[in-house]
N, C-alpha and C positions, 0 to 999 in steps of 0.2 A: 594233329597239327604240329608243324617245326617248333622246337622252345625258341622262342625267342626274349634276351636280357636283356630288362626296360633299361633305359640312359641312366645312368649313373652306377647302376647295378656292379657287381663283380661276379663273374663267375667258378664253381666251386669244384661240382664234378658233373657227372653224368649216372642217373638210377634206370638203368633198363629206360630208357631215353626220353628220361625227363632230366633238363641240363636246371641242375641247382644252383641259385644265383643267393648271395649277399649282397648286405650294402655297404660292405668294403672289404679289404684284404683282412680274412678274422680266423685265427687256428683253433678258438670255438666253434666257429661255424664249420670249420671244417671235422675235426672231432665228430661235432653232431651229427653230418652230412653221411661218412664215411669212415670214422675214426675206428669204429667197434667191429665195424667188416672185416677191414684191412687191418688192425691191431698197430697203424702208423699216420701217422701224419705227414706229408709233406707239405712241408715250408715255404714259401718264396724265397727267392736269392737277390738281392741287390745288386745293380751292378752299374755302370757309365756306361751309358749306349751312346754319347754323342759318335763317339769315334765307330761307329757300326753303320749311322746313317748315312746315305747317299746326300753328295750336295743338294738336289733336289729336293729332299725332302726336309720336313722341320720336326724339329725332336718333341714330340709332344712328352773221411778216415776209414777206412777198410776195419771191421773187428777182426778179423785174425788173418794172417800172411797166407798167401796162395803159396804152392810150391813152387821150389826154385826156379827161374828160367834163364836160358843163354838170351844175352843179345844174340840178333841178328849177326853170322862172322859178318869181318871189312870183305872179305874176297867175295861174298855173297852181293854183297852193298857194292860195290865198288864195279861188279859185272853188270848188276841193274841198272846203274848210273850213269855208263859205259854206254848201253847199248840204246837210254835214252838221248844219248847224244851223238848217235852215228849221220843223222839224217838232219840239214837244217832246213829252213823253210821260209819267209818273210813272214815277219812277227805280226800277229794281230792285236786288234784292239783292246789293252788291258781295261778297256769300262765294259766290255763285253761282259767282262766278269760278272759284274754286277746285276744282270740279268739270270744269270741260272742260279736254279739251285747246290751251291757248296753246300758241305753239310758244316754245320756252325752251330748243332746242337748232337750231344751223343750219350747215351745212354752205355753203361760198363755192362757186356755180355754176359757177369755172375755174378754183380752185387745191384744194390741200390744207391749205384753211385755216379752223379751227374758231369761232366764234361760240357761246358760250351764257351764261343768266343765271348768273349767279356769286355775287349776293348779292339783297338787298333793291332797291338802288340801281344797281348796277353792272353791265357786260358781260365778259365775259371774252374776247377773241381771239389765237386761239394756230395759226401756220403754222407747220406741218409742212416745208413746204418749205426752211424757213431753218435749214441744216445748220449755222448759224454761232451757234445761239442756243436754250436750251432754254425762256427766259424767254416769258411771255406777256404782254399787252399789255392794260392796264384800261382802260376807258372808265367815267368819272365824270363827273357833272357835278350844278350843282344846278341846273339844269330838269328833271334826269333822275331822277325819285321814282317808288318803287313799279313794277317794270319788271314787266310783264306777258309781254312777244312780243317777238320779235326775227325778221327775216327782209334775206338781201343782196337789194339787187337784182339781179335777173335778169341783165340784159342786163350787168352791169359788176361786175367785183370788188373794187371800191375804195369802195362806199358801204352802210351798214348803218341798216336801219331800226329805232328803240329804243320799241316803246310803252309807253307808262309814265301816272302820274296827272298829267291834263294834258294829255297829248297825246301824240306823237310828236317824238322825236329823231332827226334827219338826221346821219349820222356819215363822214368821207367820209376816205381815205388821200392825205396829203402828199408829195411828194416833189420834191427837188431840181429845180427847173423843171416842175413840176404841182403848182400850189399852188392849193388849189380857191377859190371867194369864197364868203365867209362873209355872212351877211343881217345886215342889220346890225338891231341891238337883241341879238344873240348874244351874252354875256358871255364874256371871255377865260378865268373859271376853270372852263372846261370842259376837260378832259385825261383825252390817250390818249396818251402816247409808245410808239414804237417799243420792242422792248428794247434792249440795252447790243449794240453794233455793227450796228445799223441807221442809214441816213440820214433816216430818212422818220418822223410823228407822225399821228397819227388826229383829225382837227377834228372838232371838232362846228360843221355848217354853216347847218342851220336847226333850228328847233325849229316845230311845227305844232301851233297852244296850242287847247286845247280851255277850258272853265274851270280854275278849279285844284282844283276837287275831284271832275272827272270823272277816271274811271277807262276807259283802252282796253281793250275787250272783246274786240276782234278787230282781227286786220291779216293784210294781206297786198299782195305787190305785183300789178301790172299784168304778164301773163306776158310783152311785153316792155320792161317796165320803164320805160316813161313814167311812171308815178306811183303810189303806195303807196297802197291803199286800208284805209282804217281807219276805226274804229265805236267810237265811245265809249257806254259802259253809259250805257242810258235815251236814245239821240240817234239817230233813223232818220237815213239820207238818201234815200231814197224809198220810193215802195207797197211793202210787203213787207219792207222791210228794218228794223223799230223790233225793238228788244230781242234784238240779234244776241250770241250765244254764240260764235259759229265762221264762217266764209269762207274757201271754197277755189275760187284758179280751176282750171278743168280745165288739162294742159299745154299743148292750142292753142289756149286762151283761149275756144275757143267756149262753155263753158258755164260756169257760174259756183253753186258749191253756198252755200247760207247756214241756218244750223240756230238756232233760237230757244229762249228760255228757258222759252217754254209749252211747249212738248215738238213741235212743228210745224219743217217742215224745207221751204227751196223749192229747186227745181230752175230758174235761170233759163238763156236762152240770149242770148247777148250781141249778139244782130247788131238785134233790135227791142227785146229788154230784157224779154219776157213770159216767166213766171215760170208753174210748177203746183205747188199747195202739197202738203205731203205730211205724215199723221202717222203714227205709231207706238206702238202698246198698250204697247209693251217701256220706256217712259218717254224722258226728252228726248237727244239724240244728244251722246255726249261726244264722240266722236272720228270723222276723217274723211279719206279718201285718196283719189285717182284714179290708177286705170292708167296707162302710160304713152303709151297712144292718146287717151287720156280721153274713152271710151266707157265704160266702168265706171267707180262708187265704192263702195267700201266704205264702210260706216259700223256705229260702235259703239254701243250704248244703253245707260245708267243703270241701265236695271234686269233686264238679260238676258245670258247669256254668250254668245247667237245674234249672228253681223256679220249688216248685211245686205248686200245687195248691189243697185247698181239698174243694171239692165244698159238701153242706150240701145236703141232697137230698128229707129230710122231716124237718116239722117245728121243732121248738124246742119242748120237748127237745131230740127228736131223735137224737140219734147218728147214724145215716147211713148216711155213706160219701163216698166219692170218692175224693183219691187223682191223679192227672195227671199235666202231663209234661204242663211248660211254658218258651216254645224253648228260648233264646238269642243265636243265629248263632254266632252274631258280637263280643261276649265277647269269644269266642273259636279261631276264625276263624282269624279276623280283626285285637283283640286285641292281641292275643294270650296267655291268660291269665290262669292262675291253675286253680282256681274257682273265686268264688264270696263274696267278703267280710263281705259288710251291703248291708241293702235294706231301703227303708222307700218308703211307700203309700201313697201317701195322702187322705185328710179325703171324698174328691167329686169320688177319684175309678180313675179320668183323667190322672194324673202323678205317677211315680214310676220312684226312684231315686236309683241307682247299683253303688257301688265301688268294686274293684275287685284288685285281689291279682297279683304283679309284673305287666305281660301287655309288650307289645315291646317300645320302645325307644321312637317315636309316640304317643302313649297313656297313657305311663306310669303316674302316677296321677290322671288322670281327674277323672270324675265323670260322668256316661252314665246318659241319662235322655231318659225314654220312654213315650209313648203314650200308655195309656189301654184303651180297650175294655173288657165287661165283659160279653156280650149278644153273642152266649148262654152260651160260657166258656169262661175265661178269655183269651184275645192274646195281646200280644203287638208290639210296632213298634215304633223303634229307634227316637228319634228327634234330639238327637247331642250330644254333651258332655260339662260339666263346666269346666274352666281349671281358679283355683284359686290363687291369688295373690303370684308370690317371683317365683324363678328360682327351679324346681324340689320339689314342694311340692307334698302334697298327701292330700285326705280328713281322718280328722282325725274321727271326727263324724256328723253328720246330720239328721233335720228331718221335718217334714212341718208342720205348720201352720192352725190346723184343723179347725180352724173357721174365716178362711180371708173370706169375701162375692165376696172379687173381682176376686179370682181364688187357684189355688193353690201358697204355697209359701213357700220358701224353705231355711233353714239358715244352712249354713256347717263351722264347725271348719277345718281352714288351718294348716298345721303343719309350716308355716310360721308366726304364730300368729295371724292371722285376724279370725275372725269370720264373714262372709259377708251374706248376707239376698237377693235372686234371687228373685224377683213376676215371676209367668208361666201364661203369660196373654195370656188367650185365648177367641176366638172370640164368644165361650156360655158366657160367663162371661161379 
């Protein structure tokens, strides 16, 4: 049977798929749950969600320095920037926005160190690793308005990308003899410091201006991490790419997915750059993930509690696919829900994380958490549901932790204000 956490409950982690529930936010109970396993605790993080809610709705440290890295050159930035503004188009609806999944929660690619949107304006970054400090670390700035997406790069743990109205904020960690170069025109009152017993401060190093009243629609980096790729609502940058909602690259870069606001979704492959377009009766794609071969993606739609799934059928860079159905009975039937929100995969293919729209009285809020199989198509099977901190919250965003060794792991913004961090410990792991 699905766990399911009685009303009032909190939930803690997951034990080979019994989801452990307290009766409030308690880092004894967590210790107890998982503390000996994992040899760590994760925290909750406080934060102001007002400014995160839609009108609609009603608000219920690094331990030691990576080696050195260059910014991104201006000539590099400056061509990408360039060539996002060759093509204009009639602007779409910036509430559109609000319907896909941005990513608003991110996990650093080599530590245990947390990234997500915290306010209107602002970033929240909070390591785990720094047994010296429970304090988290803000990034503000006034280039940095209206934050959409956040993602680290890839390749390095020391630089954060912030999309926001405007453009893109380049955010990069200081320390003691790695002191990164800032572009100049960057104004000085931009600030991140460390917390209270750290050496090291967070710059913001460049800023990537779009106008001032364009809003980023999508980002994401280059899988490895030469350069941030980002879409400003109403601005292609080439065939197939105008009035982009979402972009994902695959994990080995061979393929590259991009989902539109007409409800059209392409599949391109990165080695000539030709693209096969693809649509769906079930309305436009909010949300989207790839395997960790990136042979498979999942993807969610607007108006269906059906994923699909588009399974690749020759190596790269073939585009011959096959998309098919990836049934949820329990989000129609159980929950009684419209569709389906966000999704997030994690990086090992095991867990897959579903929020989903209104739900009955019962379920309304949680967060579904499944069991996948990917042999020889994808299926999945319920393990239970998160039910997060304060009386009628809801997940506001979430996403996993793609290089935990000890399983999957999972941190979700509450619209209660906490930001809390699940382990999904399971018995391969």
């Amino acid at each position: 049977m699905p766990s399911f956490p009685p009303p009032g409950g909190v939930t803690v982690c997951e034990i080979n798929r019994d989801l452990v529930v307290a009766d409030s936010l308690s880092e004894d109970r967590a210790k107890e749950a998982y503390g000996d396993v994992l040899g760590m605790v994760f925290s909750p993080i406080a934060f102001q969600p007002d400014d995160l809610l839609t009108k609609n709705e009603a608000p219920a440290a690094p331990e030691d320095a990576e080696p050195a890295e260059s910014v991104p050159r201006a000539s590099l930035v400056s061509t990408v920037a360039e060539s996002l503004k060759q093509m204009l188009f009639p602007s779409c609806d910036p509430k559109l926005l609000e319907e896909f999944d941005t990513q608003k929660v991110c996990w650093n690619p080599h530590k245990h160190c947390l990234a997500f949107v915290s306010g209107k304006d602002q970033v929240t970054v909070h390591d785990f690793e720094d047994s010296d400090s429970k304090e988290s670390c803000i990034l503000t700035s006034e280039h940095q308005k209206e934050v959409k997406a956040i993602e680290w790069r890839p390749n390095s743990g020391k630089m954060i990308a912030v999309g926001c109205k405007g453009g893109i904020c380049l955010w990069s960690a200081s320390y003691p003899g790695n002191v990164p170069s800032v572009k100049s025109g960057v104004t000085s009152s931009s600030f991140g410091a460390f917390p209270r017993g750290s050496t090291g401060q967070w710059i913001l190093v460049d800023v990537l201006r779009g106008s001032s009243t364009e809003l980023v629609s999508a980002l994401c980096w280059k899988p490895d991490g030469r350069y941030p790729l980002f879409i400003w609502l109403g601005t292609p940058i080439r065939r197939g790419l105008s009035s982009i909602s979402l972009v994902r690259w695959s994990p080995s870069g061979d393929y590259f997915l991009t989902a539109k606001f007409d409800g059209t979704f392409h599949l391109w492959e990165t080695n000539t750059w030709t693209s096969e377009p693809w649509s769906s009766s079930n309305g436009y794609v909010t949300g989207a993930n790839w395997d960790p071969e990136g042979r498979v993606a999942l993807l969610s739609f607007s108006n269906s509690t059906t994923l699909g799934s588009v399974h690749f059928s020759s190596k790269p860079p073939s585009l011959d696919a096959h998309l098919l159905p990836v049934e949820l009975p329990e989000i129609s039937s159980l929950i009684v829900s419209r569709g389906i929100e966000k999704l997030a995969w994690d990086a090992s293919g095991e867990r897959l994380a579903v929020s989903f729209k209104d739900g009955n009285e019962t379920y309304h809020g949680l967060l579904a958490v499944y069991d996948v199989r990917r042999s020889p198509l994808v299926s999945v099977s319920l393990v239970g549901f998160i039910r997060g901190p304060g009386e009628g919250v809801k997940p506001l965003a979430f996403a996993f932790h793609n290089k935990f060794k000890q399983g999957p792991l999972l941190s979700v913004c509450w619209s209660s204000g906490w930001c809390c961090t699940y382990p999904l410990i399971l018995r391969s792991h």
